[in-house]
C-alpha positions, 0 to 999 in steps of 0.5 A: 867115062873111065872113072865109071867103068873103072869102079865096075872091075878095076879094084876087085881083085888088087893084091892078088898073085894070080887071076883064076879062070873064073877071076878072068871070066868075070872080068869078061874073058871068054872061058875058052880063050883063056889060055890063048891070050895068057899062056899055058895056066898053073894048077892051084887046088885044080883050077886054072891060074895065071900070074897077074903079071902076064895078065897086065902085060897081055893087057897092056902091051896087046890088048889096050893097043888093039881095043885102042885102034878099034875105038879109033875107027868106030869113033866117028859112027857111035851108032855102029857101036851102039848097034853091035851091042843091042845085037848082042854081038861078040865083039866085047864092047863093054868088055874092052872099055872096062879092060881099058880102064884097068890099063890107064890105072895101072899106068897112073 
């Protein structure tokens, strides 16, 4: 499961010094929540960027935690999960597991 998630985002962006606003955005952070979860941004040629290494440590030491004990407590009824995403709900489901992904390969 997280070999194929992993190829949807992980590689995208090795190398970089910075993910802008619209970098984060398509990893599937909400625009407007950028600068609660990472800090105030730096202003590079007028747009918003944040140092990849706030953005592994936010990932890392907040998020995969708290998307970890999530999945933990949904695990048993997958059909609460399946739902929240044919609704369309906010929750982030996809969003969690690819962001997981990028965590357990940093970390290996």
């Amino acid at each position: 499961m997280w070999t194929l998630l992993s190829r949807c985002d992980a590689g995208a962006f090795v190398g970089k010094d910075s993910y802008s606003a619209s970098d984060l955005v398509a990893l599937g952070y909400a625009s407007e929540r950028l600068t609660s979860m990472f800090g105030e941004p730096e202003s590079v040629d007028g747009e918003s960027h944040w140092d990849v290494e706030t953005v592994f440590a936010v990932e890392r030491d907040v998020l995969a935690p708290a998307a970890r004990v999530m999945f933990d407590a949904f695990a048993p009824e997958w059909n609460t999960r399946l739902s929240m995403q044919a609704a369309n709900l906010s929750l982030g489901w996809p969003q969690m597991e690819q962001m997981l992904s990028r965590v357990m390969l940093r970390d290996s």
